[in-house]
C-alpha positions, -999 to 999 in steps of 0.1 A, spaced: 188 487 -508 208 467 -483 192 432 -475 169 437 -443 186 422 -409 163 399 -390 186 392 -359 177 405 -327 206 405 -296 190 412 -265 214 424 -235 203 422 -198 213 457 -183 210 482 -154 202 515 -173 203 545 -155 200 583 -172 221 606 -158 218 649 -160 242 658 -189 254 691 -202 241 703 -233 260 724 -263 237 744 -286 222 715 -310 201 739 -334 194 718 -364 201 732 -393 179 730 -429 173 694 -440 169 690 -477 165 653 -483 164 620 -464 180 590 -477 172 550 -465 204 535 -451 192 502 -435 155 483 -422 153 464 -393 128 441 -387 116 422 -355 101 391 -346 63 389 -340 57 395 -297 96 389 -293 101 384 -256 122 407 -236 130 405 -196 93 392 -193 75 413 -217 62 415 -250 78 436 -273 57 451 -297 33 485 -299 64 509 -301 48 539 -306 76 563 -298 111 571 -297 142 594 -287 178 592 -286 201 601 -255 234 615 -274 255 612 -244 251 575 -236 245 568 -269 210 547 -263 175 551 -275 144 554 -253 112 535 -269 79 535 -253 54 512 -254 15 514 -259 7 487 -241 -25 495 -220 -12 475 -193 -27 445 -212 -2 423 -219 23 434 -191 23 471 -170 26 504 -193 65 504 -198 95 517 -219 127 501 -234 159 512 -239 178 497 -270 212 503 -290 212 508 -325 239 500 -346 255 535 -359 272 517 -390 282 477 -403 239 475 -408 243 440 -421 266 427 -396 252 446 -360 213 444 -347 195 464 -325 198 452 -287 175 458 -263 188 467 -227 164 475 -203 128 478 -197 114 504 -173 78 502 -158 58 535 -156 50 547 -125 14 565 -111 18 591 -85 12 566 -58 44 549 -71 25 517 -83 26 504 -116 -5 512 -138 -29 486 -137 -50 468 -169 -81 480 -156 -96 506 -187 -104 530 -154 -67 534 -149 -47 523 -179 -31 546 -199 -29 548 -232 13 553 -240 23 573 -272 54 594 -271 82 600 -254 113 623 -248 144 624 -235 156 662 -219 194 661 -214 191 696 -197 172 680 -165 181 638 -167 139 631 -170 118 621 -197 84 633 -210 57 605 -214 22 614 -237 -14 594 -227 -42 599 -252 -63 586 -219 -97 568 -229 -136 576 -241 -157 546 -242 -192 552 -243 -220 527 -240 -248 513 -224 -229 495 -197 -213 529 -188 -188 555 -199 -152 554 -191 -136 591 -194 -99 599 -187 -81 629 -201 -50 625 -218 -19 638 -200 16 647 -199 37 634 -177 74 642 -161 96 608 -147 126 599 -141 151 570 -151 133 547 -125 98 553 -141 90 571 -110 62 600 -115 76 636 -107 45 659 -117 23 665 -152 17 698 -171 -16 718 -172 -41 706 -194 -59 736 -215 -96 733 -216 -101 721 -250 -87 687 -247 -104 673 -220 -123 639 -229 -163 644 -226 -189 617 -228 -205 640 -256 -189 652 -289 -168 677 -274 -133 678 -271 -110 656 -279 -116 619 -303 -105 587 -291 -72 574 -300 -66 612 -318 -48 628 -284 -13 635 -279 10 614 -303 38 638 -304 58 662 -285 92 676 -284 115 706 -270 135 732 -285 168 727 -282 177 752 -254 150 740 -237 123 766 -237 96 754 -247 79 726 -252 55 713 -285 27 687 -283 7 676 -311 -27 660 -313 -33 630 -339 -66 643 -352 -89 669 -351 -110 675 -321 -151 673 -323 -156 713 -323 -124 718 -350 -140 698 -380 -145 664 -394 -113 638 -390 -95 637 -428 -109 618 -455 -100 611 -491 -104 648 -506 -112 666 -469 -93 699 -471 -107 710 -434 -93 687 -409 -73 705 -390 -56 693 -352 -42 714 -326 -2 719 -319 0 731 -279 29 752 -272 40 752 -232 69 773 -216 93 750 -198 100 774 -172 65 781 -161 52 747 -170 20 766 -186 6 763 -221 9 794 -238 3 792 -273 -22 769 -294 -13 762 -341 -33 751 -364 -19 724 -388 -41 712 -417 -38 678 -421 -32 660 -457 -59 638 -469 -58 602 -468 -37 590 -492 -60 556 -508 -94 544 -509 -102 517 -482 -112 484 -499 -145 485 -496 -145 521 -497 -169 518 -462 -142 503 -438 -122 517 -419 -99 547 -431 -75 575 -413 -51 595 -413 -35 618 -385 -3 634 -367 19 602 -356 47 618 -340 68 657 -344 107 664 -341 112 701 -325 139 719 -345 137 753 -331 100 777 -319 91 779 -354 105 747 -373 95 716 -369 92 677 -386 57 663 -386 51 628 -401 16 619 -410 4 586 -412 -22 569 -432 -41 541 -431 -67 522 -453 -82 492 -447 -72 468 -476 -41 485 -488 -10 466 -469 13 494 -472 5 525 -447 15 559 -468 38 579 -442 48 616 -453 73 634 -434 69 672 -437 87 703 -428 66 729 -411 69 768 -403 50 781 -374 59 817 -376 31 832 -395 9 807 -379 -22 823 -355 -20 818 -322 -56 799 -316 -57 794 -279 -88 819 -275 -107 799 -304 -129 769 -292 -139 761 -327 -120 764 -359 -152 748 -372 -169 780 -370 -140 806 -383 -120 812 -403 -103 840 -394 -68 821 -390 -36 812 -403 -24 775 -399 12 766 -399 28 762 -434 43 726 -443 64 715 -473 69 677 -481 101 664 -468 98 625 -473 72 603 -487 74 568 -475 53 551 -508 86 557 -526 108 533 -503 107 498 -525 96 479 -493 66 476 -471 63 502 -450 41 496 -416 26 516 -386 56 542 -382 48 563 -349 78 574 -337 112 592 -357 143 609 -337 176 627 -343 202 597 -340 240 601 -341 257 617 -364 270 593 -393 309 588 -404 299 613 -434 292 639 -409 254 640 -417 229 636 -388 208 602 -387 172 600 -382 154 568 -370 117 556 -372 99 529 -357 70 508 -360 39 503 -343 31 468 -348 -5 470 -330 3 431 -310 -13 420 -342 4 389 -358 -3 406 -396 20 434 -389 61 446 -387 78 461 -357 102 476 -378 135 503 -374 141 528 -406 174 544 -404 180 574 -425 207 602 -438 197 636 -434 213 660 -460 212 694 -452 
């Protein structure tokens, strides 16, 4: 493997994301994925007077060749924002990534969201859609419960444009809205992924883990967690469909085994409306090295679940088939929080790129780092 580059250039622009046209881009059958190059950043590296760090998603804009990386940042540190970066497409060792701009998000009164837990949201993916110019944001909102008092917000989905500036949110179905009781939705185990197809028709959004009244979250030899994918028709704006996915179990023992453990949905690629890339991510207290499997999945035998409040209590369905793709445990490096992965340019070879990126959690202990891949097909 190539040394890892630690240099950082960071470029003061104007970005602006205009309405491009779009040529059929249906991605054909990936076979392997091959490691090219790791980026790593410094710890709470400033940019335009914020803190990079808690990259959590990310998409690439093919026609002005930039990256859009969002930030989950509860408005802690500075306002709920996104970045827009360059990455190097080849000469790894010589070119860094460079940061361009940062873009606040906006709420529907056109301010930017403030820290209070009330308000903030909780930032997790993001997409670009060169069909209309705007991108899609993803909140896992909030559940706090205590003595002092509750704090409820549902997650959401949310429409902008280049500016940050809110244009509208799609319909949340009744099963994932927060509740102060055990119903619904878990905290931090919302809406880490979403995509579209390529022609634009529909839409995919993926929670992390499974909701109260679908089963228990996954554990070391848990064969029933299973999470939601939400299906929505771009034209209508409406969910219309509702998948199954069974998640994998977590892939080592916490240390002691009573701390904290977890694994869950960190981000999906949408390759047509019945093929998609989900990574999973896992995490055990006392192992340094996250285990992150990238799978291919089939949702065309999948049941369609919507009707089903809890898959706790059937089991009258079929979930969506996945085959391993990638496992990250057999890259010889350490290998963080990865919570976001896109298409990226297509290489000199003529094979398509695919990029990850780290969540770094603001925490001191951990990498923001960039994987850059080789898709063979």
């Amino acid at each position: 493997m190539r040394k890892y580059m630690l240099l950082v250039i960071l470029l003061s622009a104007c970005a602006t994301i205009p309405k491009t046209s779009v040529k059929d881009t249906t991605i054909l059958p990936i076979h392997s994925l091959t490691l090219l190059h790791k980026y790593i950043f410094p710890y709470n590296m400033l940019f335009n007077g914020t803190t990079v760090g808690g990259l959590s998603g990310i998409d690439y804009d093919s026609a002005r060749k930039v990256y859009y990386l969002i930030c989950d940042d509860r408005s802690e540190k500075q306002p709920a924002r996104f970045y827009t970066v360059q990455v190097p497409e080849s000469n790894y060792d010589r070119d860094s990534i460079r940061f361009t701009h940062v873009t606040y998000l906006r709420m529907p009164d056109g301010n930017v969201y403030p820290s209070a837990k009330t308000l903030a949201p909780d930032p997790e993916a993001m997409r670009y859609n060169p069909h209309t110019g705007h991108l899609v944001w993803s909140s896992e909102g909030e559940r706090i419960i205590s003595g002092q008092g509750n704090i409820i917000n549902d997650p959401g989905i949310y429409d902008i444009d280049s500016s940050g500036r809110y244009l509208g949110s799609y319909p949340l179905p009744e099963q994932f809205h927060m509740r102060a009781t055990e119903n619904g939705p878990r905290r931090n185990g919302v809406f880490e992924g979403l995509g579209f197809t390529p022609d634009d028709r529909y839409m995919f959004v993926s929670l992390e883990e499974p909701r109260y009244e679908d089963g228990p979250r996954a554990d070391l030899r848990d064969t029933t967690a299973y999470i939601r994918i939400i299906k929505y028709d771009l034209h209508t704006r409406q969910p219309i469909a509702q998948y199954a996915y069974k998640l994998s179990p977590i892939a080592h023992p916490s240390v002691p085994d009573s701390a904290f453990r977890v694994n869950g949905i960190s981000d999906i690629l949408v390759l047509s409306e019945t093929q998609l890339l989900v990574m999973e991510r896992s995490f055990s207290t006392g192992v340094k090295n996250n285990t992150i499997r990238v799978f291919k999945v089939d949702l065309q035998h999948a049941t369609d679940i919507k009707a089903v409040n809890s898959l706790r209590e059937t089991t009258r369905f079929t979930p969506a088939q996945k085959t391993l793709l990638l496992n990250f445990d057999t890259l010889d490096t350490f290998v963080d929080n990865v919570e976001g992965m896109t298409f990226g340019p297509v290489l000199s070879n003529g094979h398509r790129s695919l990029i990850f990126v780290v969540d770094n959690n603001f925490d001191r202990k951990e990498e923001t780092q960039f994987y850059i891949f080789e898709v063979k097909q």
